[in-house]
N, C-alpha and C positions, 0 to 999 in steps of 0.2 A: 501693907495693905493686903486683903486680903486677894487678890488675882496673885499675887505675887508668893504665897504661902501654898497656893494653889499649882503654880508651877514649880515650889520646890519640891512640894508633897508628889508629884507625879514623876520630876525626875528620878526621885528615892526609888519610886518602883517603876521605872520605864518600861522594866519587859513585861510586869502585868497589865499595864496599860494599854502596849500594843497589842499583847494579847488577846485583849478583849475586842478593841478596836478590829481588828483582824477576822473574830467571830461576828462581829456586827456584821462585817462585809462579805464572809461567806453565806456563813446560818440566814441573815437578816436576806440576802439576795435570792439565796432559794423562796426562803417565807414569802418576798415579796413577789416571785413570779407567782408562788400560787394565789397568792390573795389577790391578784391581778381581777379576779372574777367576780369577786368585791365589789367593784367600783361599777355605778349605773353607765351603760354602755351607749346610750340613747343617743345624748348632745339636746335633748329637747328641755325646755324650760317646764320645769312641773308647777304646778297649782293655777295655770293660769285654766281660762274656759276652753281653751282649745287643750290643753293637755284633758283634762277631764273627757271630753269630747272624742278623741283618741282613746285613751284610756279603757272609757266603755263600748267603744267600737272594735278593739281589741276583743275585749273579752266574750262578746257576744262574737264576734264573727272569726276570730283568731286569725287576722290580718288586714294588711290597708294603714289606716288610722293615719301615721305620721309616717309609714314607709310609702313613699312618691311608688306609681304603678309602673311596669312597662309600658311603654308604649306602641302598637303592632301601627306599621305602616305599610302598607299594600298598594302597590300602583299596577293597572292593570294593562295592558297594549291598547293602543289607539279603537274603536272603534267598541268595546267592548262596556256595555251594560255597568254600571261601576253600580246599583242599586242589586241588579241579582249575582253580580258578583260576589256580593257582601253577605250572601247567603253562603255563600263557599268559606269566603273566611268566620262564621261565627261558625262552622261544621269544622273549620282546622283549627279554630281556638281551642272548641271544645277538646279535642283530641290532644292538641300542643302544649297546652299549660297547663296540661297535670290534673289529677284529684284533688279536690277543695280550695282549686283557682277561682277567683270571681273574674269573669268577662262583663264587657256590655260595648258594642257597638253599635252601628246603623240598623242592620237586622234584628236588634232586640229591642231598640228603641224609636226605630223611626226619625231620628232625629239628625237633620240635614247637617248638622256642627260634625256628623263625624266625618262630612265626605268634603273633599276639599273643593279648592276652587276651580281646579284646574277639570274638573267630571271625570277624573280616572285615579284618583288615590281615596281611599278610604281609612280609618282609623279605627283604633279597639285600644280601653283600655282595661288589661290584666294585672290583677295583684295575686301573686302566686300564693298559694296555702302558710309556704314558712315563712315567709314575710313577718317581720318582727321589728321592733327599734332596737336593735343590741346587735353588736358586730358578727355571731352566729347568724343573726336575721338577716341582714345585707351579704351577707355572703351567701347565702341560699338565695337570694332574691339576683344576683350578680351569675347565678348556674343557671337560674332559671330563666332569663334572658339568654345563654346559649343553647339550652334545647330549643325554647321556644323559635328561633330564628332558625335553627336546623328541619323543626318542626312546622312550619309555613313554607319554607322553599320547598322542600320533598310532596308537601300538597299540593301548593299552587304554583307548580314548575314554569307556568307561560306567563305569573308574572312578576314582578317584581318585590320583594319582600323582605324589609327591615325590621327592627326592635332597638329601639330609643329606648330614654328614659335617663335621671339624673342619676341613679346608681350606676348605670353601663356608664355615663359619661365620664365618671369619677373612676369607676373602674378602666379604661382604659385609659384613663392619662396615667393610673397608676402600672400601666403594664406597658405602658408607651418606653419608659425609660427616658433618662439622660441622653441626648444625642451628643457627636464629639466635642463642641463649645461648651453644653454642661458639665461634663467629664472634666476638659482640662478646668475650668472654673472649678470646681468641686475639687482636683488636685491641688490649685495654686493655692484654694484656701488653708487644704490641711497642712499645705508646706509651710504655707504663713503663719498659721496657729504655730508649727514645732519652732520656726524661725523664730519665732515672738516670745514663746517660753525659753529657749537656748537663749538668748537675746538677754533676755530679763536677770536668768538664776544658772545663768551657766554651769552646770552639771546634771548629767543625769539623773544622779537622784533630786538634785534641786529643781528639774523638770519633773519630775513621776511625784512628789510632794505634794503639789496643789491637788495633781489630778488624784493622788490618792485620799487627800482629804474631800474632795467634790464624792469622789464614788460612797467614801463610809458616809454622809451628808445623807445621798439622795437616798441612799439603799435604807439608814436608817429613819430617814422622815416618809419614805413609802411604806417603810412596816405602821409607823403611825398612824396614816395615812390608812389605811387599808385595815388598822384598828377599831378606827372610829365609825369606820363605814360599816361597821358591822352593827353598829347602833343607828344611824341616820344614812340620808341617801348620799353620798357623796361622789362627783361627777370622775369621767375619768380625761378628765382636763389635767388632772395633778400629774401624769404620768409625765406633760411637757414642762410643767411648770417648775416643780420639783428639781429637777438634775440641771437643767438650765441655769438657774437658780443658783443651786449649789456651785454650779462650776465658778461662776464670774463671783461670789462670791468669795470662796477660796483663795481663788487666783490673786485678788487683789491681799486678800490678807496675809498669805505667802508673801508678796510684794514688799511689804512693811518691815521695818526693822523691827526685831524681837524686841520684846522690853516690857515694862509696864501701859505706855500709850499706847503699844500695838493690842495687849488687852483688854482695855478698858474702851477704846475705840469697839473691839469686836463685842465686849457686852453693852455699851450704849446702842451699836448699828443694828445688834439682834433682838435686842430688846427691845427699841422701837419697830424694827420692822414687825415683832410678833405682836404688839399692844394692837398696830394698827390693821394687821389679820382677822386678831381674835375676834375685833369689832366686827367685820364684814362677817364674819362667819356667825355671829349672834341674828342679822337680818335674814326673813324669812322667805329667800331664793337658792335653791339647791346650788344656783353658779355661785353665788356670792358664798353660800358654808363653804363649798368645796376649796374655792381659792383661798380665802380666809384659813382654813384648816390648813391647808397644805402651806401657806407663806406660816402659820405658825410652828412646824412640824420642824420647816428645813430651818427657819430661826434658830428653834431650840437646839435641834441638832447640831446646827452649823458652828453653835456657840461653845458647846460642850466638845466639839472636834477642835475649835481655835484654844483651848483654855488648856486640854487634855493631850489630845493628837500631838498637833501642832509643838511643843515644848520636846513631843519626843523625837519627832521628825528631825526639826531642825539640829537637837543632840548629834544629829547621825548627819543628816546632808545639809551643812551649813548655808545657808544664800550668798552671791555674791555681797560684798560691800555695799554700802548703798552709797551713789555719788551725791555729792551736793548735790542738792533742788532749789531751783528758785519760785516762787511764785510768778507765774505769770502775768504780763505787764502789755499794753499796747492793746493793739485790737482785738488779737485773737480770741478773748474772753467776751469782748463786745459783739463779735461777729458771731462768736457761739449762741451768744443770748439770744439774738436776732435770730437766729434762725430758727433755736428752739418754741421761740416764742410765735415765728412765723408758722410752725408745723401744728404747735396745737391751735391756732387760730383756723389751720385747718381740718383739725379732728370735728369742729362742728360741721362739717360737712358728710362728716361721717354716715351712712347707710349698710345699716345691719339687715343680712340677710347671703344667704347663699347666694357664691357668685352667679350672674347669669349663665344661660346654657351654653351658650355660645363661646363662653372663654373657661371652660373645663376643660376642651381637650379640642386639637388641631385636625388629629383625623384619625380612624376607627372607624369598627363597624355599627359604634353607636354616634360613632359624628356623623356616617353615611346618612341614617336615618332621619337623624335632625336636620339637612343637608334637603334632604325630600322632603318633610314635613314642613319648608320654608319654599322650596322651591311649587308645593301643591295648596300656598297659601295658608296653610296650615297656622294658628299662630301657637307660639312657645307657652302659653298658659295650661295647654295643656299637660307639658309634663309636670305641674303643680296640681294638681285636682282639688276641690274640696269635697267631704263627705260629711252627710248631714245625717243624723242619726236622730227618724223619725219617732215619736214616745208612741208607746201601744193606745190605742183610740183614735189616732190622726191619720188624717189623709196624703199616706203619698204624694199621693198624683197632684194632689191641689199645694202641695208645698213646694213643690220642682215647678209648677207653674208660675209659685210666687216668685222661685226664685230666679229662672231666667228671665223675669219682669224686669231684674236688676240692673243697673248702668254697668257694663265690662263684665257681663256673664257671657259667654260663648254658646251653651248650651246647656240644661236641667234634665235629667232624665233620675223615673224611677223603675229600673230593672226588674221587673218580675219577681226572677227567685232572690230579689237581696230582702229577704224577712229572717229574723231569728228571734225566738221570746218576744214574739209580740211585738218588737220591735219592726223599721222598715228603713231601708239606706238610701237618700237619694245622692247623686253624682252631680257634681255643679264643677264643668269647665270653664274658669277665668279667662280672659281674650291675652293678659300682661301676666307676666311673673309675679310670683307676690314679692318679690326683693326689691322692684319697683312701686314707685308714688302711686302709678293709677293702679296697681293690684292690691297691693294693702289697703286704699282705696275701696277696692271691689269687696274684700274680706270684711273690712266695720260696714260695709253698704245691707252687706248677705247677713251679717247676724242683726241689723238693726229692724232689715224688711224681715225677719222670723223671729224676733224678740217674742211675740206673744201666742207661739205655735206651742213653744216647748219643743219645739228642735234643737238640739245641739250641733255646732258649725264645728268640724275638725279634719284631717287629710292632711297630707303635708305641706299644703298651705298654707297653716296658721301656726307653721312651727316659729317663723319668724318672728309673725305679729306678737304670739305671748310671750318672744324673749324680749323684744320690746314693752310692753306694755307691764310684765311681768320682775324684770330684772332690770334695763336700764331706766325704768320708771324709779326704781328704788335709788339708784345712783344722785340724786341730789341731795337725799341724805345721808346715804352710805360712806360717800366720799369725805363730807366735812365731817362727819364722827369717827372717819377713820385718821383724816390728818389731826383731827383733837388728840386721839389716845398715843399718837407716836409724838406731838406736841406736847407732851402733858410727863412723859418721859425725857425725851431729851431736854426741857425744861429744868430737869434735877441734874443736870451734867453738864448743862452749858447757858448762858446768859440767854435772855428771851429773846433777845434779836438773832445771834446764830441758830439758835431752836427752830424759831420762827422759817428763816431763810431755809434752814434746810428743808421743810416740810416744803416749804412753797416749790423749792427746787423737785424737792421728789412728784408732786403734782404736775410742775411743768415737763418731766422727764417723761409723767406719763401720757399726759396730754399729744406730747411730741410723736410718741409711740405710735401713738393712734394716727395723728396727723399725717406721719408718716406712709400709713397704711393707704387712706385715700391718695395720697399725691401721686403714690408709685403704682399701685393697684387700681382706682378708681375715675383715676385722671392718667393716669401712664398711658403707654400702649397696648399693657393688658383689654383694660376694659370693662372691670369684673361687673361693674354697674353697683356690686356691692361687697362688701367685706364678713366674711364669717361670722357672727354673731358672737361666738363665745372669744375668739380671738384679742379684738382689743381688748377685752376681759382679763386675759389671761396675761397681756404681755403689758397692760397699763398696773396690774400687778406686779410685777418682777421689776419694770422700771422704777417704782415707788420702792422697792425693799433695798435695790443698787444701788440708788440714789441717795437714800440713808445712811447709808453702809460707807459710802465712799465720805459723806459730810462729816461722818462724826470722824471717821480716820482725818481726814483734814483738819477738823476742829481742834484735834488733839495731835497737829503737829505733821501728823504723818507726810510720808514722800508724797511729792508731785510725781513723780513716774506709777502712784502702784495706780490711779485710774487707767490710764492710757493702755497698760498691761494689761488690765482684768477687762477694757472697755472690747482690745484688739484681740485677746482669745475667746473670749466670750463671742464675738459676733462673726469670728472668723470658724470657731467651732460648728454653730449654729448654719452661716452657709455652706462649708462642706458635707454636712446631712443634708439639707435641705435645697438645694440647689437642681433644678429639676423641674417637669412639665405637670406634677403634678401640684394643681394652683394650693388646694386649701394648706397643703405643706409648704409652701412657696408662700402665701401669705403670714402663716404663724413666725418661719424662720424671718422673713422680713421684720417683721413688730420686735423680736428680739435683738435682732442687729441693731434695729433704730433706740430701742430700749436700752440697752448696751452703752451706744454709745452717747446717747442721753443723759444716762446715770453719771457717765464720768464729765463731761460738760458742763453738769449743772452743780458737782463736787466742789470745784473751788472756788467759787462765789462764797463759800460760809468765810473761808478764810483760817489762818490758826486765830484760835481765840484766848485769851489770859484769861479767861471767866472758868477754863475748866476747869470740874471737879476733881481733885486728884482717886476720893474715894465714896461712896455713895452717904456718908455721914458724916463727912469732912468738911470744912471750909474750906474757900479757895487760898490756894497758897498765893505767893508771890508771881510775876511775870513768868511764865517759862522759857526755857533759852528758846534761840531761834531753830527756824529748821535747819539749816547751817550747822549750828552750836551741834544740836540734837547729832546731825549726821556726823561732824566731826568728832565727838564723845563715842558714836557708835564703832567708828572705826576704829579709834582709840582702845577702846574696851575689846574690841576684839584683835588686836594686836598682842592688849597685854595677857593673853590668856595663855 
């Protein structure tokens, strides 16, 4: 058969093989650092009306649009005027936030939403000049929040003065660090990941084997990756997806006794996972190319490393024996199902949208602020704004009036000097978050009551709404033409009912993923109220391609240990990075553990099947031995060597 001509032909030349292999993972890791710049930086859903909305408030005013503002909080001592106060802070705005900052507070608008409840704090909010959606922009907008704060106390020394805002929040959880229970969490895991490989392939080089085929994987599907995005937009999601991916992929295949079913398994499991890629990536949502793209990259790759690599590797660091396997009997397969099936019954509860403010980060000087902005009745809609981008002929003023007319607008104002090309900006504070019911809510309310202005409704607002409406609108058809094309493949390889089962499995794997996310994040202790938008995206991906990957090894016989192995590095991997205060990484690494372990739970349900193909233009041969038979011929064979 041809896999098996395929590994003779590479042993013949092993040292050219690694060779090259070797230059994938140098050459290809530099190329991929730098093409790193490649990939759209945003995280925002494009084509929808609030990206266009963005888009051209971007370019007329060169900031704002989908980057959330600062927010200035100012409380002033008892007794003190908080109306002419506010005349002070729009004279320390001006001073504090730089050259080609936009402000607008009380003092420029008159408008009572910005002064709280308590008659002594007042509010402003600032989008600094470099303000941008690409990680250069955030991180100028993350500086310009600490002069700005530097730059308010040294003015208004008597009184109190903070800067909020969803980028500070984000930024200090990321500078918060791991306290000591993170730490040792984050050690046990990576003890348990080396324990788990040691465990599995006893030898060192039989541990550095998987991980060195995961590294040639990622580095080589990132160069792909960062190919294609030179023709199309492609998100820079792939950078998690990718090596993740790769690793629990490897791992399990390493796992597997050499032979012909260990190949034929890894080109059935990449084969399907790339048909059903290819598909998401033909529908027109930059999240969906991008995932799509990258599950076909690390496929391809991953397959040409097990066919190629792999043959050499093991030449050099043989794996242990594999011990007998039984297939698993009693509940434990029934209690898996149940659960998996309980998790994505919870994925329909699912709520995309950045977590609330409030469970970003515990304390800082951008929790202090939001801390006061709660405490002066202030509510949280305002670190989301909307921005309305008035067409030249229309009236400002009369559209900020329509639109605080709105149910859950806080406040409309149109600022003075926000005019550029004829254009005109007005500001609309929401009272809720848009990641909550009644703010998305307020969001379809505002562009319904301006549908016939010729306003365009955009701010970091409606970044959520268009990845809903934009991207998991598309998900009821993306999803079943993607389980067709990996059906439609493993159909030539195995009888229609294990085919069947496995897709269904990888679907439920993904489902779970997600489900997961709500139980532990949305209903946990956390709190988040919502789960990252692109996240289930990304990890209901990687669950689907694990999931595949492990059925067709199964199908064709393979060990009951390699899930369990590639399920317990893969997700023990995953929390040692990720393990930590800061949430949106705390959420991603979570979806991949549950995905992880997903993939391998819902693997032996297909079962070994007698229907496999032995070769892509073969008939099926007779019964094949059992997995027993299999194992004990393996050891056999490699006794007699």
């Amino acid at each position: 058969m041809w896999t098996e001509r395929v590994r003779a032909a590479v042993l013949r030349h092993r040292v050219a093989v690694g060779a090259v292999w070797l230059l994938v993972l140098l050459l290809g890791g530099a190329a991929a650092v730098l093409g790193l710049g490649r990939l759209d930086q945003s995280f925002t859903a494009s084509g929808g009306p609030g990206h266009a909305a963005n888009r051209a408030v971007q370019e007329r005013y060169g900031n704002g649009a989908a980057v959330a503002p600062l927010v200035a909080v100012v409380t002033w001592p008892a007794g003190t005027d908080v109306r002419a106060g506010d005349t002070r802070l729009a004279n320390a705005l001006d001073r504090a936030a730089g050259p080609g900052a936009r402000t607008v507070s009380y003092a420029a608008t008159g408008d009572g939403g910005f002064l709280g409840a308590d008659g002594r704090t007042a509010t402003a909010l600032v989008y600094p000049a470099a303000g941008k959606p690409d990680l250069a922009g955030l991180t100028a907008v993350e500086e310009a929040a600490v002069s700005l704060r530097a730059g308010l106390r040294t003015a208004l020394p008597e009184a109190r003065a903070e800067v909020t805002g969803v980028l500070p929040l984000q930024h200090d959880s990321a500078l918060a660090g791991p306290g000591p229970v993170a730490l040792a969490a984050k050690a046990a895991c990576a003890l348990g990941l080396l324990l788990v490989l040691v465990l599995a392939f006893r030898s060192a080089l039989g541990v550095l084997a998987p991980l060195l085929l995961a590294g040639v994987t990622s580095v080589g599907a990132l160069v792909l990756v960062e190919a294609v995005a030179g023709f199309t937009e492609i998100g820079f999601v792939v950078v998690y997806l990718v090596p993740v991916t790769a690793l629990v992929v490897s791992v399990h295949r390493w796992a597997q006794p050499p032979g012909p079913g260990a190949a034929r398994s890894a080109v059935t499991g990449g084969a399907a996972g790339a048909a059903a890629c290819a598909v998401l990536a033909l529908f027109p949502a930059a999240f969906l190319r991008s995932v799509g793209v990258a599950g076909v990259a690390v496929c391809a790759v991953g397959t040409a490393a097990a066919l190629t690599l792999a043959p050499v590797l093991r030449s050099v660091a043989r794996p242990a024996p594999v011990r007998k396997s039984r297939a698993l009997h009693g509940s434990l397969p029934a209690l898996g199902l149940v659960l998996l099936v309980l998790l994505t019954g919870a994925a329909a509860q699912l709520r995309v949208g950045n977590p609330e403010a409030r469970a970003l980060v515990a304390s800082g000087p951008a929790r202090d602020g939001l801390d006061r902005l709660a405490a002066a009745g202030v509510p949280s809609g305002v670190l989301n704004p909307l921005e309305v981008l008035v067409p030249e002929g229309a009236d400002a003023a009369a559209v900020a009036a329509r639109a605080a007319r709105v149910p859950g607008v806080l406040l409309a104002a149109a600022p003075a000097g926000w005019h550029r090309a004829g254009s005109a900006l007005v500001v609309v504070v929401p009272v809720e978050e848009p990641m909550t019911a009644a703010g998305a809510g307020t969001v379809t309310a505002l562009r319904s009551a301006l549908a016939d202005t010729g306003a365009l409704v955009g701010g970091s607002g409606v970044v959520d709404r268009d990845l809903v409406d934009g991207v998991y609108g598309l998900l009821p058809y993306a999803v079943p033409a993607a389980a067709l094309a990996a059906f439609g493949v493993l159909a030539r390889r195995l009888r229609p009912g294990p085919a069947a089962r496995a897709v269904l499995g990888g679907l439920l794997a993904a489902g779970a993923s997600a489900g997961a996310l709500v139980v532990v994040w949305q209903w946990g202790p956390a709190g988040t109220g919502a789960v990252t938008g692109w996240v289930p995206l990304v990890v209901g991906a990687f669950a689907f391609c694990v999931s595949l990957e492990r059925s067709a090894a199964s199908a064709a016989g393979g060990p009951g240990r390699a899930g369990p192995v590639a399920a317990g590095a893969g997700a023990l991997a995953v929390l040692a990075v990720g393990i930590g205060p800061q949430v949106e990484l705390a959420l991603l690494v979570t979806g991949f553990a549950a995905g992880a372990v997903a993939g391998a739970l819902v693997g032996p349900r297909t079962g070994a099947d007698p229907g496999v193909h032995q070769d892509w233009s073969r008939p099926r041969p007779p019964l094949p031995l059992s997995i027993d038979d299999r194992d004990h011929e393996f050891d056999r064979s490699r006794h007699g060597r």
